[in-house]
C-alpha positions in Angstrom: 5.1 1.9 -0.3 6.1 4.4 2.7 4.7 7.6 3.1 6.0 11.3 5.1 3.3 12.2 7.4 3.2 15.2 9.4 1.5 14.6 12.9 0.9 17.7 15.3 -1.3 16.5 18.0 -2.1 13.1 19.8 -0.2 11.1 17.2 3.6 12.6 18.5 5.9 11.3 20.3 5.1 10.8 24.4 1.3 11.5 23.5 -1.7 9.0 23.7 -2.0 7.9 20.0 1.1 7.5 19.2 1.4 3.7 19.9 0.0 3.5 16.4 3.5 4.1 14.8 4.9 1.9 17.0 6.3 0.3 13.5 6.5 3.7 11.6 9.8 5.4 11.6 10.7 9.2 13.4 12.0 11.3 10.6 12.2 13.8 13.4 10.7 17.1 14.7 9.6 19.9 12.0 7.1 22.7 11.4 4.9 23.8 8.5 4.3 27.6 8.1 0.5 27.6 8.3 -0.2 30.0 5.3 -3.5 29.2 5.1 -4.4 27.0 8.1 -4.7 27.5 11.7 -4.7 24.9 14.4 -7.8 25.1 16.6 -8.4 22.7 19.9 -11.4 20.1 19.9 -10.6 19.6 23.4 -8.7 16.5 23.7 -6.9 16.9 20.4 -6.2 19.3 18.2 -7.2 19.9 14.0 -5.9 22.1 11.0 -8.5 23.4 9.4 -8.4 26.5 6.5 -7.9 29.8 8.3 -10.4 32.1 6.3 -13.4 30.1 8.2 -11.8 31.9 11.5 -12.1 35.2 9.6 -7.9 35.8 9.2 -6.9 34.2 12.8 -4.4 32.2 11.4 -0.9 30.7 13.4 2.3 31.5 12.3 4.1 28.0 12.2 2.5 24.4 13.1 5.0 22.3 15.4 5.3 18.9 15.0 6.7 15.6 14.0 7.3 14.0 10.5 7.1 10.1 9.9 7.3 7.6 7.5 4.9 5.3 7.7 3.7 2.1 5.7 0.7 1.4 3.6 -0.8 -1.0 6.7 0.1 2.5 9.1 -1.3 5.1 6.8 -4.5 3.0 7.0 -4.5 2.8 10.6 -4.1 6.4 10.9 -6.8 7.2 8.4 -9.3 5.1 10.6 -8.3 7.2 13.4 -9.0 10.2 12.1 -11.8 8.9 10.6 -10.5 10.1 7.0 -11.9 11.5 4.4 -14.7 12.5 6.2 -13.8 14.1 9.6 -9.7 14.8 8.6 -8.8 14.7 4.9 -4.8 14.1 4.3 -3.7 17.4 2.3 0.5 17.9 1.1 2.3 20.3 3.4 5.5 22.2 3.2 7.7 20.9 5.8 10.4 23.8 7.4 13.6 21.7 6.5 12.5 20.9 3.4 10.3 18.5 1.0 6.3 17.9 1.6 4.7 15.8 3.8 1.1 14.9 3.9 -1.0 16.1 7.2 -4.6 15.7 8.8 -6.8 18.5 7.9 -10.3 18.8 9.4 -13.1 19.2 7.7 -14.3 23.0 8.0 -17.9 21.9 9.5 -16.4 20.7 12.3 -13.7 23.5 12.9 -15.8 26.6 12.6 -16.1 27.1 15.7 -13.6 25.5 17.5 -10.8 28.2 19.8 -7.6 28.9 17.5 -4.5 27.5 19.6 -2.1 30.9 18.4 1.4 29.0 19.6 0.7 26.4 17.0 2.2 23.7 19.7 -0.6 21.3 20.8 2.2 19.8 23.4 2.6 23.5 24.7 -0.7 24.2 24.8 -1.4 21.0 26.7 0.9 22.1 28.9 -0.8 25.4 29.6 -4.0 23.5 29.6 -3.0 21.5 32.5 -1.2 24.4 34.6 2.3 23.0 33.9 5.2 26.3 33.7 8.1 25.4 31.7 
């Protein structure tokens, strides 16, 4: 069985995880509107988790990548994420249209974690490292 799944941080294209969908397949580049999420920085990767625990910060839209992935994959990428315990996979709305499923982290460990505003974990590497477009 294949299933979408919408990947914003370390699991995108060009970034360290993503070796793990080496035999996935790249729907292609999409955003969520994050009504009700906001995507905060744990350092060397990023997490969802439910806005109202950052009392209304909340990002706009969520940049990233949607793939389909296998059965074999989607357990891969559950391990990583070490699901359903640290991330839980929750449905999105995806920009161009149908649902997706994505990573959310659990609120206990995104309470107090920085809110990235741009919603871009690639652009906020980017700032992160000093690198001007």
């Amino acid at each position: 069985m294949n299933h979408r799944v919408f990947v914003y941080g370390t699991l995108m294209s060009g970034m360290p995880n993503n070796r793990l969908l080496a035999t996935a397949k790249l729907i292609g580049p999409d955003k969520i509107g994050s009504e009700g999420l906001a995507m905060v920085s744990l350092g060397r990767f990023p997490g969802l988790v439910e806005s109202d625990i950052h009392d209304g910060d909340e990002t706009k839209v969520i940049t990233g990548e949607v793939w389909e992935v296998d059965d074999e994959t989607l357990a891969n990428l559950d391990r990583l994420e070490g699901a359903p315990d640290f991330y839980h996979r929750a449905e999105v709305c995806l920009a161009s249209g149908g649902t997706a499923e994505a990573y959310i982290l659990d609120e206990k460990y995104g309470r107090a974690q920085p809110v990235i505003d741009s919603g871009d974990w690639r652009e906020h590497v980017k700032q992160r490292s000093g690198v001007r477009r």
